[in-house]
C-alpha positions in Angstrom: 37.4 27.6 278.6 33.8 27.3 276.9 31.1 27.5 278.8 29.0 24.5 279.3 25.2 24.0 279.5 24.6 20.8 277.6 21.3 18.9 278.7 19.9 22.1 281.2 17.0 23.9 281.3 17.5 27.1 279.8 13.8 27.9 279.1 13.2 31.7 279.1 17.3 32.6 279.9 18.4 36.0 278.8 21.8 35.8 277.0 21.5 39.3 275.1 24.6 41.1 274.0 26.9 38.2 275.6 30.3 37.7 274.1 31.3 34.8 276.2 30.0 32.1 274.6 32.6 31.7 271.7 32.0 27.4 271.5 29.7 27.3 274.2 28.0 23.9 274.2 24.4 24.1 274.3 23.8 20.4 273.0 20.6 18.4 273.9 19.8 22.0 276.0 16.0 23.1 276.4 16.4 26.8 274.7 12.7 27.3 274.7 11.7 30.8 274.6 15.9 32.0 275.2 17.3 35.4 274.3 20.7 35.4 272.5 20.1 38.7 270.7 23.2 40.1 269.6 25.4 37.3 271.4 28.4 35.8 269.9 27.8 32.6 269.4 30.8 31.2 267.1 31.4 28.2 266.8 28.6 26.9 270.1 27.1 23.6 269.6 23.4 23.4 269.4 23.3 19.8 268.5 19.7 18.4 269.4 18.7 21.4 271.5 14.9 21.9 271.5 14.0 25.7 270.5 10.6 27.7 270.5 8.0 28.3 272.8 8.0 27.8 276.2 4.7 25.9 277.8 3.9 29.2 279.6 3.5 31.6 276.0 2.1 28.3 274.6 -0.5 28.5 277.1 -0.7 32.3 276.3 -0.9 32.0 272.5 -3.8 29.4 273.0 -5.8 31.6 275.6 -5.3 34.1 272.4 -6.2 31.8 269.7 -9.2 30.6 272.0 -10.8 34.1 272.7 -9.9 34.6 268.5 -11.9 31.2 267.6 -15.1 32.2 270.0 -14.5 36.1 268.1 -14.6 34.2 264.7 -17.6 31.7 265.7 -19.3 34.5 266.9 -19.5 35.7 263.8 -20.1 33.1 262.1 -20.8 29.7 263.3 -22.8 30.6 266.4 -24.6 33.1 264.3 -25.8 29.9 261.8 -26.6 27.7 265.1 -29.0 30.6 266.6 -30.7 30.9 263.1 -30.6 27.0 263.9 -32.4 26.8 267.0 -34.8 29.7 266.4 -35.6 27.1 263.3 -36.0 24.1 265.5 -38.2 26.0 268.4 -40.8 27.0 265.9 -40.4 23.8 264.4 -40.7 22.3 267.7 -43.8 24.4 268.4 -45.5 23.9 265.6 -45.1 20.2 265.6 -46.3 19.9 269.3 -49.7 21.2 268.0 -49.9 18.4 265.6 -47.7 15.3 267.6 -45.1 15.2 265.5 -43.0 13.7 268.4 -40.6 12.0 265.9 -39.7 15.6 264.5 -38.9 17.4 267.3 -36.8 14.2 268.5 -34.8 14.2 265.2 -34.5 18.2 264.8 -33.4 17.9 268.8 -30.4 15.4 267.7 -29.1 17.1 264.8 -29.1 20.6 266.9 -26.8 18.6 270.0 -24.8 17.3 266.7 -23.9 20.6 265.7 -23.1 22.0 268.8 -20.4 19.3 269.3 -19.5 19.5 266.3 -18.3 23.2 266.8 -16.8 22.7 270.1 -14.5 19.7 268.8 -13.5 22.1 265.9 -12.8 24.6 268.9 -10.8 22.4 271.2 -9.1 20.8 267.9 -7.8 24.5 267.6 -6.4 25.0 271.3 -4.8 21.3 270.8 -3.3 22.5 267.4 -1.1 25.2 269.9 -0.9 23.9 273.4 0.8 20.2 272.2 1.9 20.9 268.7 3.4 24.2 269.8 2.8 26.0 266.3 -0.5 26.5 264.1 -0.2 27.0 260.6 -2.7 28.7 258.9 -3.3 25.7 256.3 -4.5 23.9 259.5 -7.1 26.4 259.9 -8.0 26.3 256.0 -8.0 22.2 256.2 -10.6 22.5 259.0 -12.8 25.0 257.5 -12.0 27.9 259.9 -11.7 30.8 257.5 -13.7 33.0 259.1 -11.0 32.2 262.2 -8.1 32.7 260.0 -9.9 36.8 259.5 -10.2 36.7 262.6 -6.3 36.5 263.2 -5.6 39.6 261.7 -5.8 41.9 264.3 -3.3 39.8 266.4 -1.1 39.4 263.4 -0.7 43.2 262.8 0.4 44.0 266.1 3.0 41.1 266.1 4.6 41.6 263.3 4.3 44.7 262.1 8.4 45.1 262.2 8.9 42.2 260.6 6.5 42.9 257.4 9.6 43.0 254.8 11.1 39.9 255.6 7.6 38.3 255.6 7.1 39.3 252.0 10.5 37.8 251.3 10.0 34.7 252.3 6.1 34.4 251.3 7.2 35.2 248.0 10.0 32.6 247.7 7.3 30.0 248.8 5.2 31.5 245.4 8.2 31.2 243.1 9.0 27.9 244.5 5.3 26.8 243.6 3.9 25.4 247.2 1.2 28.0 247.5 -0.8 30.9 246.5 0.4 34.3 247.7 -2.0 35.0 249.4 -2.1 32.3 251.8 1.8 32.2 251.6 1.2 35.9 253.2 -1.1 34.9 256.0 0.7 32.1 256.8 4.2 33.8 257.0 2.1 36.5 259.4 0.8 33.4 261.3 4.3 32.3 262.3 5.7 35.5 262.6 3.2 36.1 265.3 3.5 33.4 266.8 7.7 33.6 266.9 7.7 37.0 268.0 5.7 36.2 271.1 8.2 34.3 273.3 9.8 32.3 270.6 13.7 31.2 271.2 15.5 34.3 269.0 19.0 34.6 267.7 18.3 37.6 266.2 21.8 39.7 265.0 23.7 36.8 266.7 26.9 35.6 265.8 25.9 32.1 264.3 29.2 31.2 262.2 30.6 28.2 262.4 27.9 27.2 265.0 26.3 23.6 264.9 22.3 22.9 264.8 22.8 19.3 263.9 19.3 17.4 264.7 18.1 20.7 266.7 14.2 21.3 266.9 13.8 25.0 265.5 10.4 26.2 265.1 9.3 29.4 266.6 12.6 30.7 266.2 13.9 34.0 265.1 17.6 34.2 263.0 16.3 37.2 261.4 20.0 39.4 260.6 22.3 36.8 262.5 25.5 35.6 260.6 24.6 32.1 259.6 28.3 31.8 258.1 29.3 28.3 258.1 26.3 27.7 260.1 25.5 23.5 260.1 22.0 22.6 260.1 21.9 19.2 258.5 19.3 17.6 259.9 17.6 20.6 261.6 13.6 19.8 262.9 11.1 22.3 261.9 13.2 24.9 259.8 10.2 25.6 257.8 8.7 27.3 261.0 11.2 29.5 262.1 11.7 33.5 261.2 15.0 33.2 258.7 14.7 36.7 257.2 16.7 37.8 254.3 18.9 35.0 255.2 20.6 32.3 252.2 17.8 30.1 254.2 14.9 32.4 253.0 14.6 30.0 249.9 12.5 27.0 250.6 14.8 24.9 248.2 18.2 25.9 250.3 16.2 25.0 253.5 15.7 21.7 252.0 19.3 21.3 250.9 21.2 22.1 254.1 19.2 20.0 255.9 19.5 16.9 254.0 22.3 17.2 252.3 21.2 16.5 249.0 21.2 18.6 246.3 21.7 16.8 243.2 20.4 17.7 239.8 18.7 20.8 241.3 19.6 24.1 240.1 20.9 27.1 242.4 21.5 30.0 239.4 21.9 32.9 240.2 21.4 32.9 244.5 23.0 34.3 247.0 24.5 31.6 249.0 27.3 32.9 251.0 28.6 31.0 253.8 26.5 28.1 253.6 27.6 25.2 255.1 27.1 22.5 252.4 29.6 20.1 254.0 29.7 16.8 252.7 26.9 18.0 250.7 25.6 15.5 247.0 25.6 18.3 244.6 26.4 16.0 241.5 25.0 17.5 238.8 23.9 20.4 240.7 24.1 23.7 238.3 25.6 26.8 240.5 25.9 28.8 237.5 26.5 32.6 238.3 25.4 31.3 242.0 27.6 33.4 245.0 29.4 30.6 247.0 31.9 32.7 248.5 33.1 31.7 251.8 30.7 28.5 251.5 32.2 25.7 253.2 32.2 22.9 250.6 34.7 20.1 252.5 33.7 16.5 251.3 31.0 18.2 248.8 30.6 15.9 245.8 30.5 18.2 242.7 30.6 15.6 239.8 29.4 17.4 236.7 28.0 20.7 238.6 28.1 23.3 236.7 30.6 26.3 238.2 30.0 28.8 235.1 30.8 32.4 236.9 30.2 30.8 240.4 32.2 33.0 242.8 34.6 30.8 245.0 36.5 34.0 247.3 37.3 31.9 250.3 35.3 28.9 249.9 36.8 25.8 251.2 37.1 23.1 248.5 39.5 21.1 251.3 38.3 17.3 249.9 35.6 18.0 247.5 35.5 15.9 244.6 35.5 18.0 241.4 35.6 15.8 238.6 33.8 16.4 234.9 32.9 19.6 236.8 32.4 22.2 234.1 34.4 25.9 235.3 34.1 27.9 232.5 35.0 31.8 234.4 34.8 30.6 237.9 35.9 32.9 240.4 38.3 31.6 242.4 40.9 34.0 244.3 44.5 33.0 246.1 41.9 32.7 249.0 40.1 29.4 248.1 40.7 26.4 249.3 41.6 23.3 247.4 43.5 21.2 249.8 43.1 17.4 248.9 40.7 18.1 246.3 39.6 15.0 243.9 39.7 15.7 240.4 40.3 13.3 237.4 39.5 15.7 234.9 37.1 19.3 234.1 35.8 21.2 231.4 36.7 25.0 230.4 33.3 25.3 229.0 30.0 24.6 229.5 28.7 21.4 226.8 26.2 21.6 223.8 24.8 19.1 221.3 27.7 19.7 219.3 30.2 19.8 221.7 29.7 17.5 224.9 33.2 17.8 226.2 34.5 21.1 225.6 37.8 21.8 226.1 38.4 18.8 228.4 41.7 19.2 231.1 43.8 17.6 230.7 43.5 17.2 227.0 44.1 13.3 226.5 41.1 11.8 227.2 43.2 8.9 228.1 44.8 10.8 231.0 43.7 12.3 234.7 44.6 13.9 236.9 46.9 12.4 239.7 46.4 13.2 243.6 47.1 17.1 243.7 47.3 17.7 240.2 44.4 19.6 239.7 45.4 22.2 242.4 49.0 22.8 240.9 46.9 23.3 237.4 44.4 25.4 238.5 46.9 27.9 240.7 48.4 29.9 238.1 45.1 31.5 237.7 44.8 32.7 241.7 47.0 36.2 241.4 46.3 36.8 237.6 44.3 40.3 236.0 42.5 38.9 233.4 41.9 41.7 230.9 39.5 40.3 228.3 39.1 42.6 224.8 35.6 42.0 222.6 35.5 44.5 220.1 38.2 45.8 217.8 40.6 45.2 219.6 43.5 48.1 219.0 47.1 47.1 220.3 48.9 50.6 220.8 46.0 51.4 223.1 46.3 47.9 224.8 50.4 48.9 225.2 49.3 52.2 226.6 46.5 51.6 229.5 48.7 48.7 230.3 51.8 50.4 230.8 49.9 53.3 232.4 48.1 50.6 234.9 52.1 49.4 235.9 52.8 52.6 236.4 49.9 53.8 238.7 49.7 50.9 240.5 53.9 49.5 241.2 52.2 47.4 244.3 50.4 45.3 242.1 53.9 44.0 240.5 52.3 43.6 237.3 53.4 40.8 234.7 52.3 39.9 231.4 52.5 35.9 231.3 49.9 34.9 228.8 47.7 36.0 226.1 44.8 34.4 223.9 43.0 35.3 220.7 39.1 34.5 221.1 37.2 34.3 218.1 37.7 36.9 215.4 39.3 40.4 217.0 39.2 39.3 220.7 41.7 38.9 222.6 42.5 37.9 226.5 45.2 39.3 228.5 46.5 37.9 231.5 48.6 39.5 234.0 49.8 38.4 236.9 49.3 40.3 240.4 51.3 40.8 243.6 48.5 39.1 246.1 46.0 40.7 247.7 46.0 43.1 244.7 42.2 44.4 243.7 42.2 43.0 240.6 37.9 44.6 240.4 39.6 48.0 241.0 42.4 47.5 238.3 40.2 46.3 235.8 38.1 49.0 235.7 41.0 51.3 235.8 42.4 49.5 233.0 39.6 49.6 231.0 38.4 53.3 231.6 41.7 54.4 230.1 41.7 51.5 227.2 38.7 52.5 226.1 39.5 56.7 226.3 42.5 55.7 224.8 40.6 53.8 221.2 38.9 57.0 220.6 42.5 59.3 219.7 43.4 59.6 216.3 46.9 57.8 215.5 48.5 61.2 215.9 47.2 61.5 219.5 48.5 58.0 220.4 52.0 58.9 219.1 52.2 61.9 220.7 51.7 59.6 224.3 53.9 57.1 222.7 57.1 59.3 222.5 59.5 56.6 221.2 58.9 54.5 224.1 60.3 51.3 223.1 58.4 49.1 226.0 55.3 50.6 224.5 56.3 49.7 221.3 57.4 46.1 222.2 54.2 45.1 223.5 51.6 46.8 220.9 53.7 44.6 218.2 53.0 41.5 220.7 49.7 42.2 220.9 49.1 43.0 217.0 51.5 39.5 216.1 48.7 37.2 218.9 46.1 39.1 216.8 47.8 37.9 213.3 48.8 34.2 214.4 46.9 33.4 217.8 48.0 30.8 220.2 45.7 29.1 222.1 46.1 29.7 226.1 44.3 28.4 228.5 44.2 27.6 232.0 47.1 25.9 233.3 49.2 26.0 229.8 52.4 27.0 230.8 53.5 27.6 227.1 54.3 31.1 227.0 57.9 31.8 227.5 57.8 34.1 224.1 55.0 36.5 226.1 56.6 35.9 230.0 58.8 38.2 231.9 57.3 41.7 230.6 57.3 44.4 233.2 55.9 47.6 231.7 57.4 50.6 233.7 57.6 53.7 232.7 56.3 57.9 232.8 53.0 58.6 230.8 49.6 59.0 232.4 46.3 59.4 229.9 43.9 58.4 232.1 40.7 60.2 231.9 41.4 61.0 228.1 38.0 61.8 226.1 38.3 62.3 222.2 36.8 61.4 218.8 38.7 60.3 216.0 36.2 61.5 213.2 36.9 64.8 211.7 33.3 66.0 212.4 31.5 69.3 211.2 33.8 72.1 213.2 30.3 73.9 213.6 29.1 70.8 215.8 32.1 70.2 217.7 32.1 73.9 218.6 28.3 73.4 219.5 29.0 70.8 221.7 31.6 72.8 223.4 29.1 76.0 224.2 26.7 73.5 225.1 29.3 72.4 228.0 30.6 75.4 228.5 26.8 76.9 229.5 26.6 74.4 231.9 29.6 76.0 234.1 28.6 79.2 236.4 29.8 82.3 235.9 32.5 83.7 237.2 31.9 86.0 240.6 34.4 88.7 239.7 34.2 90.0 236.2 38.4 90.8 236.8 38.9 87.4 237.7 37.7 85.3 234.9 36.5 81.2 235.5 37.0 78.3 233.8 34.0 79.3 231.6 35.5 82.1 230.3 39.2 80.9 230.0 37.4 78.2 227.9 35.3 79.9 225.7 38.4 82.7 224.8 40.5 79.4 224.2 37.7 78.1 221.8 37.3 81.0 220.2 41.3 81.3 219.5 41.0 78.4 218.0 38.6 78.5 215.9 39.9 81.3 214.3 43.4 80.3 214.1 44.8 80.5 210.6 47.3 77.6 211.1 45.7 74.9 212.2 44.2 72.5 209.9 40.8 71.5 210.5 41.2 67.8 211.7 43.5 69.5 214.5 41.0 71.7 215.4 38.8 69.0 215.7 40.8 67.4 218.2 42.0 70.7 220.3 38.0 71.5 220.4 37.6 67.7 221.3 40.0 68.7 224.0 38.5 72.2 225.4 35.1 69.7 225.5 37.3 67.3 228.0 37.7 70.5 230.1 34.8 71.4 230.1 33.1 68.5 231.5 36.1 68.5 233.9 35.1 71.8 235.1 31.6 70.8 236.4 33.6 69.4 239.3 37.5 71.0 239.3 38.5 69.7 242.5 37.7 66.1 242.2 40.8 63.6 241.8 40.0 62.1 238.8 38.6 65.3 236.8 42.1 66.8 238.0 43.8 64.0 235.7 41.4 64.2 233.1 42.1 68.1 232.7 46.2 67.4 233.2 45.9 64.9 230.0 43.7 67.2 227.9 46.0 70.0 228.6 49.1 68.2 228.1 47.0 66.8 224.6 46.6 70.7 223.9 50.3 71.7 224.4 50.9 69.3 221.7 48.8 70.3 218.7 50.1 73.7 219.6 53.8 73.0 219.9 54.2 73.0 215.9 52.7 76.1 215.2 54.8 79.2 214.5 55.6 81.3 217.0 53.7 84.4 215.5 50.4 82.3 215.5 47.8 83.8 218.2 46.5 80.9 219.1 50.4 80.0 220.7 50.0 83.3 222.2 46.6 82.5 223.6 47.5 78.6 225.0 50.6 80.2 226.8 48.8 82.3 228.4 45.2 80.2 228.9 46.6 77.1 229.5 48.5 77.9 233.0 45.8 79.7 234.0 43.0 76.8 233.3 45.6 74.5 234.8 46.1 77.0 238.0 41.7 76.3 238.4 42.0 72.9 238.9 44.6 72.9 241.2 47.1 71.6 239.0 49.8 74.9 238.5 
């Protein structure tokens, strides 16, 4: 059962490293100057509870302002009223000589003025702390105190002189958000960092997700490195004084937003907004393009119109949002966002322009919408696909290749071909569909490592990795025919029976491949290889030759070999290159495959030579032992 200490005194309580107060309630609770370092605190209600200082470091920090003021005044102020009565004596005394009573009456009045002046600007300082409970450092500027706010410093090094990174942070979100100089932004960040770190209420490396701040007072409070997933502070007194640290709260305009609610027709490019709790959030016409909203909770969120270009969505509830004329051109949704109950009478695949205002509008008719749960049946296809997008000359056989290498590599993936799409002139989109929980960012890459290797062979290379294999075959010709007459697929279509259904299976591995399809000067190939080659170490034991050597006897066989044409010398020295760069670190994983493929790559431009050639001679008996180096044979 969770603990209960709604409505008590908790004032200066040490809850540090606790792990039993999972939903503790905490509402309408005096946390003034309490400890929850490190505690786990998911899901513990902190409705209305009153956070910061407690009277007794109030009282403390004003004693230190106090003794800070009468340092600054000092040096300052009471220096300017001793000049002043030094002025007003010998004014006195000289007057007296001559019975100017009225002077020395009026100089005498003006004197008592300035003294009281000075003490109300002193006690209007110790007010500032003891019943506000905070002092900003515009409060000093506003009253004229600079010389106190130098006065500060001292005091501000010592406090926060582990906190100085996250105090840049935020003083420099302040400057981009335009509320104040640097400078001052600085000082003032040290002011309440100071002030925080000296008996403040801190949550510091706590467990906050899922917890509720609703109407809390939180100045002087320290959430520097706790989990703020989920966290709610709608409502939330004082934000702007608390220590937030690299937090999603370090921006002044998220403060703002999830603490009223409203965000619309602001702009959130580009941030970092991970589990924020945006619930029931306005966000029409908000733009999130690029923006991280992964694991955000977004239930009840209205995003009319906002702009979801790129936004990541992993695990982000959508559970009731309202999505409609939202524009979602490459969001990232996963098979782990939620769209429960989500409202959506129509979206757009792209983002508008004067020419085009509603690009690619779903569904199509502009006459229909979506019904009630439409929109999540014509979004879910995309959950569990691999899209593999192509931009630049686009080659098919290749395409065939790294895909039916990828099936092949990775069987727990499942992969499917269910859809492709021509884009623009020699681009092309290929979508796959995954087994879930797949790493689609991890196939990719592989996918495109060996794609591109792969575009680089000559047509002869390719065919010798095709071998006849008709599933290889079947799909380059797809590929090459969506290339030729393109059908437009997009999101949701389900118009692709003539492309559905292919599983690519199979025995041929390339990955790692490295080549050049030009038939380049022999003399600068082989340049290229010593260059490599010098780059290995020497063998230890002259009877035991390395990979150097076993390299440069193969590139000099051939070289000189009398039966091999040039443009297949050009691609066995391509080859021997591969190796070579392989070599730098033999025992790796992936150079291991990259020096299988260039070997098997080798084998074949030798296999047609005559059996009296030397250069057969010398890859029977190289070739093993290069293999045998990196731990292949």
């Amino acid at each position: 059962m969770a603990l209960d200490f709604s409505g008590q005194n908790l004032r200066g309580r040490n809850f540090k490293g606790r792990q039993d107060l999972v939903g503790a309630n905490f509402s309408y609770a005096d946390i003034r100057g309490a400890n929850f370092t490190n505690a786990n605190l998911t899901g513990a209600n902190f409705s209305h509870a009153k956070a910061g200082l407690q009277r007794r470091w109030t009282i403390g920090v004003a004693s230190v302002t106090a003794l800070l003021v009468l340092s600054a005044l000092s040096k300052s102020v009471i220096v300017a009223l001793l000049i002043a009565v030094l002025v007003v004596i010998s004014v006195a005394i000289v007057a007296s000589r001559y019975n100017y009573k009225n002077l020395v009456v009026a100089l005498t009045a003006n004197l008592v003025l300035a003294l009281a002046g000075t003490i109300a600007l002193f006690l209007a300082l110790i007010i500032s702390v003891v019943v506000i409970g905070s002092l900003s450092i515009f409060d000093l500027v506003l009253a004229g105190g600079v010389p106190v706010v130098l006065a500060f410093l001292g005091f501000i090094y010592l406090a926060v002189i582990g906190s100085r990174g996250a105090i840049i942070s935020t003083a420099r979100a302040k400057v981009e958000a335009g509320i104040v100089p640097f400078s001052i932004a600085i000082a003032d960040e040290c002011l309440k960092t100071a002030v925080t770190n000296t008996g403040g209420t801190t949550f510091c490396k706590a467990d906050l997700t899922d917890a509720n701040f609703t109407a809390a007072t939180l100045k002087n409070t320290n959430f520097e490195a706790a989990n703020l997933t989920n966290t709610c502070l709608f409502q939330a007194k004082k934000l702007d004084r608390a220590r937030v640290g690299a937090t999603y709260l370090e921006k002044p305009q998220v403060r703002k937003l999830v603490i009223t609610g409203q965000g619309q027709d602001k702009n959130f490019n580009g941030l970092s907004l991970r589990g924020v709790n945006l619930q029931k959030a306005n966000l029409v016409d908000a733009s999130f393009i690029s923006t991280d909203l992964s694991e955000a909770n977004l239930q009840d969120a209205d995003l009319s119109r906002a702009r979801l270009k790129q936004t990541q969505l992993d695990g982000t509830d959508l559970t009731g949002a309202t999505l409609t004329g939202a524009y979602i051109e490459d969001w990232g949704i996963t098979n782990t966002t939620k769209l429960h109950g989500v409202r959506c009478e129509y979206v757009f695949m792209r983002l508008p322009t004067k020419e085009d205002p509603d690009p690619l509008r779903k569904p199509d008719n502009k006459q229909e919408i979506f019904a009630d749960g439409d929109f999540a049946d014509f979004i879910k296809p995309i959950f569990d696909t691999l899209d593999l997008y192509h931009n630049q000359g686009v080659d098919p056989r290749a395409v065939a290749i790294a895909f039916k290498n990828l099936a092949e590599n990775h069987p727990e993936a499942e992969l499917e071909i269910v859809a492709m799409e021509k884009r623009g002139d020699d681009k092309i989109l290929l979508r796959a569909k995954t087994a879930a929980g797949s790493d689609k960012s991890q196939l990719s890459a592989e996918y495109f490592d060996d794609y591109n290797q792969l575009k680089v062979l000559s047509q002869s290379q390719q065919l010798l990795l095709v071998e006849k294999d008709k599933r290889i075959i079947s799909l380059e010709n797809m590929v090459d025919t969506a290339l030729k007459q393109p059908k437009f697929y997009t999101q949701g279509n389900t118009i692709m029976s003539d492309i559905s259904g292919i599983n690519i299976e199979g025995s041929s591995n390339v990955s790692g491949i490295a080549g050049n399809n030009s038939i380049a000067n022999l003399g600068t190939i082989s340049g290229n290889v010593s260059i490599a080659l010098n780059q290995l170490p020497d063998a230890t034991d002259a009877e035991k030759p390395g990979i150097k050597e076993l390299l440069s006897q193969l590139q000099d066989a051939i070289i000189q070999s009398t039966y091999l044409p040039e443009e297949e010398k050009a691609e066995a020295l391509e080859q021997v290159n591969t190796l070579a760069e392989a070599g730098k670190n033999p025992q790796e994983s992936t150079k291991q495959k990259t020096a299988k493929t260039a070997i098997t790559m080798l084998k074949g431009i030798f296999t047609g030579l005559p059996a009296v050639a030397s250069l057969v001679e010398a890859g029977n008996k190289l070739l093993p032992a290069i293999a045998k180096l990196f731990g292949l044979g």
